[in-house]
N, C-alpha and C positions, 0 to 999 in steps of 0.2 A: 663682729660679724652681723652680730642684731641692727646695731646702728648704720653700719653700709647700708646691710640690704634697705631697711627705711626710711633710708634718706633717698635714696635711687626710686622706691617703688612705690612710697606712703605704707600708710600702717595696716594696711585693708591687705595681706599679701596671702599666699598659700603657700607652703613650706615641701616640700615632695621629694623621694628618692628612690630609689630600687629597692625590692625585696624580693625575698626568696624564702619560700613557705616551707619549702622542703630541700634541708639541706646535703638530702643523702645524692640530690638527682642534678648537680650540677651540671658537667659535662655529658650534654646529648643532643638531641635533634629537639627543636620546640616551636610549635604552630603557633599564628596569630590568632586568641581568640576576637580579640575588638582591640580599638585604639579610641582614645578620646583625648579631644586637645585642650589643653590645660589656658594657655593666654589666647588674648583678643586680638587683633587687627595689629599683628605684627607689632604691640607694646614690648618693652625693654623687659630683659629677664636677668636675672641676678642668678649664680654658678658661683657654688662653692668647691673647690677640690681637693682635697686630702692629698698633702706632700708627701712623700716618704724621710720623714722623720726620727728622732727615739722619743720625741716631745708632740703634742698636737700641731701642727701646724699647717691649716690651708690659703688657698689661693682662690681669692673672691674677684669678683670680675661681673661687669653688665657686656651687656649683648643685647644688637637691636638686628632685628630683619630676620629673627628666628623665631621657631615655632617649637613649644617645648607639648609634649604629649606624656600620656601614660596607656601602656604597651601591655596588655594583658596576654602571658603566654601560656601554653600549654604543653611539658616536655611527654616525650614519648611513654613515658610510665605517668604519666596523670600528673606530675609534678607544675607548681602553680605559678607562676613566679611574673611580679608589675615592675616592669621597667620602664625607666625616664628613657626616654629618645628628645634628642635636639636637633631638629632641622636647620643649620643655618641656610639661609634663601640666597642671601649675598654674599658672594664669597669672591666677588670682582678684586678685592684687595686683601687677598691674600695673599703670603708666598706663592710663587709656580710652583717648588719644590718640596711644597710639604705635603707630607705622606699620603694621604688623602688624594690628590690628585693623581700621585706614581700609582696608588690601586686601583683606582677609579678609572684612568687613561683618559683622563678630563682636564680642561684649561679651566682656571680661572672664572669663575661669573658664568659660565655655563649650565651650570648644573645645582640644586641646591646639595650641601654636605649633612647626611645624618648619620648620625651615631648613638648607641647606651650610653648610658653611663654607670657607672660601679654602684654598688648600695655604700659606700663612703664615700658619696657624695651629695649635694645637694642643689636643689633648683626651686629660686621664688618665683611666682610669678605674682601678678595683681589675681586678686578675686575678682570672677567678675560678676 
């Protein structure tokens, strides 16, 4: 996993994922305090994803034309919780029928796609 990611990004990288400070306050309503973005000028970001396995097993992957952030939130009872979001920007080639566009009611390269991601998961980017 070490070695993908630094062959993809060099060795200078930052390593990031979800957490969740309080785990009594999961399901609820939660405001944005701030967002800050993590990569530079739409460079290549490395995405590790936790399988569903009985053994460890993820699925590593680079991505260019996305913008990865960290999501400061703040749930209705004061709960604290930094989520990874991934902007992909180009999304011209992707399936028409995946899921994301049937919620969205979006075509293809129109719109950019973002989403969290789980705290078992992980996202390099370069330092910059």
């Amino acid at each position: 996993m070490v070695d993908f990611t630094t062959s993809k990004l060099g060795k200078d990288v930052l390593a990031v994922s979800s957490e969740a400070h309080k785990t009594d306050a999961i399901f609820q309503n939660y405001g944005v305090a701030d967002v800050s973005k993590l990569n530079n000028n739409d460079k290549t970001i490395v995405s590790r994803h936790k399988q569903n396995y009985v053994y460890a097993v993820f699925y590593c992957h680079t991505t260019q034309n996305t913008d990865a952030c960290m999501v400061n939130l703040v749930g209705a009872d004061g709960a604290k919780v930094k989520a990874v979001v991934v902007c992909h920007k180009d999304t011209s080639e992707w399936n028409p029928k995946h899921l994301a566009f049937q919620l969205l009611k979006v075509k293809p390269g129109t719109v950019p796609i973002c989403h969290f991601l789980p705290e078992d998961h992980i996202v390099w980017v370069p330092k910059n």
